[in-house]
Residue, then its C-alpha position, 0 to 999 in steps of 0.5 A: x559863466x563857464x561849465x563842463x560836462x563829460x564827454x570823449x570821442x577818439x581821434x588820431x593825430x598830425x605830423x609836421x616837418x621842422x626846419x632852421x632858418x637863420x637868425x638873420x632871416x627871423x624878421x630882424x630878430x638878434x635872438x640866439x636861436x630860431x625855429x621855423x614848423x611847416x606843416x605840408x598839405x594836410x593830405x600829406x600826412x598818414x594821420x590827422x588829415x584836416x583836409x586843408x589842401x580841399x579848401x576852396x579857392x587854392x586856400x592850402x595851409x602851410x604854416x610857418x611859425x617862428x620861435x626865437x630865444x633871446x641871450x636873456x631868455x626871452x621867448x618871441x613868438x610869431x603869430x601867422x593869423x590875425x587877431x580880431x577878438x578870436x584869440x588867434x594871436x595868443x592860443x597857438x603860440x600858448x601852444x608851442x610855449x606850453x609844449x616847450x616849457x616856457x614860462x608864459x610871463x617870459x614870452x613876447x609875442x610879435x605878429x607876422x606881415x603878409x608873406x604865405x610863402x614864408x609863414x603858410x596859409x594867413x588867412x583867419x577864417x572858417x574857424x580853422x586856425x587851432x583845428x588845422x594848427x594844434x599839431x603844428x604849434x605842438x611839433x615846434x614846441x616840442x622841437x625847442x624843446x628836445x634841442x634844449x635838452x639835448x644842448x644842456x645834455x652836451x654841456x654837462x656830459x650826460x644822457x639826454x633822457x636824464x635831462x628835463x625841461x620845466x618853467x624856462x629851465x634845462x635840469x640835470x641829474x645832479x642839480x645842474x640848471x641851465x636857462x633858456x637863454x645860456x642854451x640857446x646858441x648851443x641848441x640852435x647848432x643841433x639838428x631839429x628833431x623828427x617827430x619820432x623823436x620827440x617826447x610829446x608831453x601828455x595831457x595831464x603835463x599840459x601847463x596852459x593847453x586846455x586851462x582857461x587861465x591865459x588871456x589874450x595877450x593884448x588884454x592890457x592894451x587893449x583895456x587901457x587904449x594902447x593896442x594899434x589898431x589900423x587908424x592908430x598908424x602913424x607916419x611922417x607926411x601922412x595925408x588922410x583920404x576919404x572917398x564919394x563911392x558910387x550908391x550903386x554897386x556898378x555905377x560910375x561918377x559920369x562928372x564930377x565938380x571938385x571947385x568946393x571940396x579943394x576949397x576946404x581949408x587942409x584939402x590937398x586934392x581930388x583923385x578918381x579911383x579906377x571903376x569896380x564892380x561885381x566879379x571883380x573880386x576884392x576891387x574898389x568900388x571906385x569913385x571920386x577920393x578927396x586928400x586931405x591933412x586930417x580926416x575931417x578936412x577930407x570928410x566936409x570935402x567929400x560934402x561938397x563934391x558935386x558929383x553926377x552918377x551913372x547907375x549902372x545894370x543895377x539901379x533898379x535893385x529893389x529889395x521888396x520886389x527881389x525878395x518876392x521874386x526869391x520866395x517864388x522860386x523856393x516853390x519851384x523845384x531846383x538843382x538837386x544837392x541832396x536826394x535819398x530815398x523817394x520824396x515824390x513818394x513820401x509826399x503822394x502817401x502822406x496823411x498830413x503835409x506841413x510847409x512854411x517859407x522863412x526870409x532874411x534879408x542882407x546883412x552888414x558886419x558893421x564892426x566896431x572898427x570901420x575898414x581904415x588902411x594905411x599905404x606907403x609908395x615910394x619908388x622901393x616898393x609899397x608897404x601898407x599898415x591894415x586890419x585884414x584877416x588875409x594878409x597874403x591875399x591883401x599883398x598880392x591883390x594890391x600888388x596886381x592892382x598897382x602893376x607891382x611886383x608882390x616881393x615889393x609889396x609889404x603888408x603889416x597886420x595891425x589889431x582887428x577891431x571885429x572883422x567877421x569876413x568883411x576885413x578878408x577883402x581888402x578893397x580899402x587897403x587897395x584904395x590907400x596904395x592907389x592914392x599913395x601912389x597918385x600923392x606921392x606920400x603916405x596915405x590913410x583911406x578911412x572908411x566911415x560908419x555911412x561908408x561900411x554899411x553902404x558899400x560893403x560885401x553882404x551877407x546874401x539874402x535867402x528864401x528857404x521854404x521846408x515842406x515835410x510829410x507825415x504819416x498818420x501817427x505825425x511822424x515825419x517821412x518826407x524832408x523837402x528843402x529848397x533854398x534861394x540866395x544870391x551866391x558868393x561865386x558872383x565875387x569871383x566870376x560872372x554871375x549865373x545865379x547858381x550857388x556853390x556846393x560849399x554853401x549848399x552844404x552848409x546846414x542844408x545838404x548836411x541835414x542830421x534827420x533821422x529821415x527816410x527821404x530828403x531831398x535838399x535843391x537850390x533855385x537861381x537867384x542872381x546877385x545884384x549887390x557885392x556878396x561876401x563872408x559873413x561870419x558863420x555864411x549860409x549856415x545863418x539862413x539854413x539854420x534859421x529856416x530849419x530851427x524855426x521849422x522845428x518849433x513850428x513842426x512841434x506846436x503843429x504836432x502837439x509837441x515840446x520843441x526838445x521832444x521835437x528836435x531829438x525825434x528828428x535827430x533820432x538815435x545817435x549815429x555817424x551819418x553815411x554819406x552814401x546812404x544819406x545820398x551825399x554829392x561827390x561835391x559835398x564839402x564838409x568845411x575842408x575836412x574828410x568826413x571820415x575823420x569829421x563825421x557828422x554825429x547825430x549824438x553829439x549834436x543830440x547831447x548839446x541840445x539837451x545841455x542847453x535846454x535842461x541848463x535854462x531849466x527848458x519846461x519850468x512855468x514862466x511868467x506870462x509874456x515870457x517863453x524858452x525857444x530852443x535850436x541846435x546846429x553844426x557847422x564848422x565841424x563844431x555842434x552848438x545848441x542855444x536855449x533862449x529865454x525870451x521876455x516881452x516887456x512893454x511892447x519890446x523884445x528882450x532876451x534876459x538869459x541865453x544858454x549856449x552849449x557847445x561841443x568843440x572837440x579838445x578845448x584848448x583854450x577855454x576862456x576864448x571859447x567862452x568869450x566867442x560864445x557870449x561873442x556869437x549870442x550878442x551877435x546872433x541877437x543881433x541878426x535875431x532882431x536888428x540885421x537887415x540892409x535893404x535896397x531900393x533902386x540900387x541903393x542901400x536903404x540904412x546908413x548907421x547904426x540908428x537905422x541899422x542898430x545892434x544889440x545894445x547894453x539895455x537888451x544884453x543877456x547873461x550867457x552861460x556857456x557850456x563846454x563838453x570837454x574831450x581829452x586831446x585826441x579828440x580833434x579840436x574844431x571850429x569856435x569863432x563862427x558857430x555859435x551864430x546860426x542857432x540863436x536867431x531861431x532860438x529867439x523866434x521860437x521862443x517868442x512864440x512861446x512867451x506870445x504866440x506870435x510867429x516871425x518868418x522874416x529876419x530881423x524879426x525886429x525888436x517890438x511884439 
């Protein structure tokens, strides 16, 4: 269920520059014309900066997206980032073939290998790919399109300016039609365009921007069972691996016994894969692999494997004891991210003081899809077939990993069957060229649901404790906010217990307050587990801190949660991030703020959508209540109304209402799929997420002891969209509609019960 409501904001726009390549350079292709759009660093640009080049880790986006024309006028389409359920693969080329007038029904698109040089910044994350890339697809369109028109123009003698371009068609003044197809020789001997002298459709002229009415173009596949996705992969000679990993992050097979695994009918061999850890990146875990015909053979064994482990520094990593080593750290002060106005002051003058201490603990991605990659080594290089979000970085971390070469190393970006962060690390698909290698045949390493629940890169766990100051009349004068997590950085470097800023500033140093003193610190917390992505990141506990905050603060204070959260919101502004005490370090998702400010009243203005859309304050049925929670992140502002029921005994969440504001909605029907997408999942985190561990080791194993939501609890979600014309930058869509569920749900079970929940998952009985 989809709705729109009325809202502008204005913004500026993006150039590109636009280059030939040849026919034979566009991936094989025999098509008559191509075009390739590089878009430079975003800082390069006089207008619509996206603050790319800022992103962490060197991640630059340089896109180069191709677009070839076939004698019979066929459009093929690149798509340079991966599909996982996000519409990447279809919302950018509909883009281009929008502002190129191509017929929709006519273009083919085909996916991209792993090759940033060539095709830019690959990697789909951060809910990044439209925002950073509309103006792109955009330039390229327009650039077909102008060249078109200008070879059409030449052929009959006549103006350009005389000649249009509609549905696949070159027209001129005298009824002259010509198709894409007997234009696309003479249009690719042109010179490209520059942007000036491009006629950029409006937005009124748009065809399939910004209408809802495209579907992802792998729906039919997808629907009917023909899509690939990484295990679908075949090849001649294949042989299927499976691989015992140490139940400890760190540790080591000291020995092992492979008599009974080679005995198994279709075991080929036993292979030791190299020792891996934390700070090692996206490295194996290591461990003893069995080689197999088929994958059940490798499986059964892998059961047999006798196998003695070292635990290593890690194996007395209990979850119950690290967490109450966190919660006493947020009582302690820390590193400062965030100090405006006097705090100390705020707290030393209050009548009234208010604190509470919120938890969560690790979590899963658990996609439908467990981690499979398929790697082919021969003595011309490496080519792999995998589900990755980071085609590139997959490419050059199994490179280096087997002493290659990178321009050896081939990477094939099949469907993504869920990702959520865990496919940007690409330790499986390292796994199957290592063995490839050693076997001397292709190789599928499959991971099992056992394996992606117990060795995967978690989400981190948190203690956040909120204290605020009031004065007589219950207005809150002083915000205090300490956070305590494991940090990402302990992926990528010896581990010092101290977060990076990026994760700081999400949701906790950016807090929107109408607040005269704030101050936001961090205590160490060091990792003994792989920290990695996980949709959404640290906005999942900040939010689910300060969302379930603001419901306690309101039924402290006598008040309704939505008259709660706009007093703290207070009147609408862009916050300054010199009065707001911002660091120089703050990090805004990649963006200048000056361009992506933070505005309070949009964020006010999705919170009262969803609140008044599920009917917030209307008589429930006892054991029933609405909880409510807004949050921006990913530049995005998305607000959860959720209805909450208990019936006998168990928590169920009948309706949810999800209102987000996104900027230009370019593709309406994904932005509703990614929120219904994100409710489920946030229920998810809400009710059922959390992987514990106990000397070392994970605790859960599958989906009966680390379950999802299911079809019995799943909730109608309606969606609403506020729409903004085009020049209204289009922000993030695929992760923030996660962070306000899970404090939704919990305040509105205290609403329907009275019951309080502080520690996620809540669970799912009341």
């Amino acid at each position: 269920m989809l709705k729109y409501i009325d809202s502008a904001v204005p913004v500026m726009l993006e150039t590109v520059r636009i280059t030939k390549v040849s026919r034979r350079g566009f991936l094989g292709t025999t098509g008559a014309f191509a075009i390739a759009a590089y878009a430079a660093p975003a800082r390069a640009f006089d207008t619509y900066a996206t603050g790319a080049g800022d992103m962490p880790h060197g991640l630059v986006d340089n896109p180069l997206v191709f677009v070839s024309i076939d004698a019979d006028g066929t459009v093929t389409l690149v798509a340079h980032r991966s599909e996982m359920g996000t519409g990447s693969r279809t919302s950018l080329p509909m883009v281009i073939a929008d502002e190129m007038e191509a017929d929709w029904s006519r273009v083919k698109i085909i996916q991209a290998p792993g090759d940033e040089p060539k095709y830019g910044n690959q990697d789909t994350d951060g809910s990044r790919s439209l925002r950073h890339h509309i103006q792109a697809a955009r330039k390229i369109g327009g650039s077909v399109r102008t060249m078109l028109a200008r070879a059409a123009a030449t052929e009959w003698g006549v103006e350009p300016s005389a000649v249009t371009v509609e549905m696949h068609e070159v027209k001129g003044p005298s009824g002259q039609v010509l198709g894409f197809g007997e234009l696309a020789e003479a249009a690719m001997a042109l010179p490209v365009p520059s942007h000036e002298e491009i006629a950029y459709k409006s937005e009124d002229q748009f065809r399939y921007i910004g209408k809802g009415e495209v579907q992802i173009t792998d729906l039919r596949d997808i629907t009917t069972g023909q899509a690939v996705y990484g295990a679908d992969v075949v090849l001649d000679g294949m042989k299927f691996a499976v691989i015992a990993r140490p139940p400890v992050v760190g540790g080591r097979a000291t020995s092992y016994d492979a008599t009974e695994a080679l005995a198994v009918p279709g075991v080929v061999s036993v292979h030791e894969i190299p020792y891996g850890g934390l700070a090692m990146k996206f490295a194996p875990l290591g461990g003893i692999a069995v080689v197999a015909t088929n994958t059940w053979a490798a499986i059964r064994g892998r059961e047999r494997l006798k196998i003695e482990w070292e635990a290593g520094p890690h194996g007395d990593y209990t979850s119950e004891r690290y967490m109450a080593e966190m919660v006493a750290t947020s009582a302690q002060p820390g590193s400062v991210s965030r100090d405006q106005g006097n705090v100390d002051d705020a707290f030393a003058n209050a009548a009234k003081t208010f604190a509470q201490t919120y938890t969560q603990a690790h979590m899963a991605h658990i996609p439908m899809e467990p981690p499979a990659a398929i790697a082919n080594y021969t003595g011309a290089g490496l080519e792999i077939w995998a589900p990755v979000q980071s085609p590139y970085t997959t490419r050059t971390d199994t490179a280096e990993a087997l002493g290659l070469d990178p321009a050896k190393v081939t990477v094939n970006v099949t469907l993504l069957g869920g990702g959520f962060g865990r496919k940007s690390k690409a330790d499986y698909v390292t796994e199957a060229a290592l063995l490839s290698r050693e076997v001397g045949a292709p190789v599928r390493v499959q991971w099992t649901r056992e394996d992606d629940v117990r060795h995967s890169f978690y989400h981190t766990t948190s203690a956040e404790r909120i204290e605020v100051a009031m004065d007589e009349s219950g207005k809150v004068t002083g915000w205090l906010h300490r956070s305590v997590a494991p940090s990402i950085l302990s992926t990528f470097a010896p581990d010092e217990g101290n977060v990076l800023p990026l994760e700081q500033c999400m949701g906790m140093t950016d807090v929107p307050f109408d607040i005269p003193n704030i101050r936001c610190e961090s205590g160490k917390a060091l990792a003994h587990t792989r920290i990695g992505w996980f949709r959404a990141v640290s906005n999942i506990p900040h939010a689910w801190a300060i969302g379930s905050f603001v419901g306690e603060l309101a039924n402290e204070l006598g008040k309704n949660q939505k008259e709660m959260w706009l007093e703290l919101i207070g009147a609408p502004r862009s916050l300054d991030p010199v009065a707001s005490a911002f660091p120089d370090s703050f990090w805004n998702y990649g963006e200048p703020l000056d361009e992506f400010p933070i505005e309070t009243g949009r964020l006010a203005n999705v919170l009262t959508l969803a609140a008044d859309g599920i009917g917030y304050g209307k008589e429930l049925p006892e054991g029933e209540g609405i909880g409510l929670a807004v949050h921006r992140s990913f530049v995005s502002y998305v607000a959860c109304a959720a209805h909450v029921k208990v019936s006998n005994g168990r928590i169920t969440v009948p309706e949810m209402h999800m209102a987000i504001d996104c900027g230009f909605a370019a593709n309406p029907e994904r932005i509703e799929s990614q929120m219904q997408g994100a409710a489920v999942m946030g229920m998810t985190v809400a009710l059922h997420s959390g992987v514990t561990f106990e000397n070392g080791a994970v605790v859960q194993s599958n989906f009966y002891d680390y379950d999802t939501v299911r079809s019995d609890n799943f909730p109608v979600v309606v969606t609403h969209i506020v729409p903004h014309p085009f020049e209204v930058h289009a922000t993030g869509v695929g992760e923030p509609g996660v962070p306000p569920v899970a404090p939704a749900i919990a305040n509105g079970l205290f609403a329907a019960t009275g019951d309080r929940r502080r520690a996620l998952p809540l669970g799912t009985e009341a």
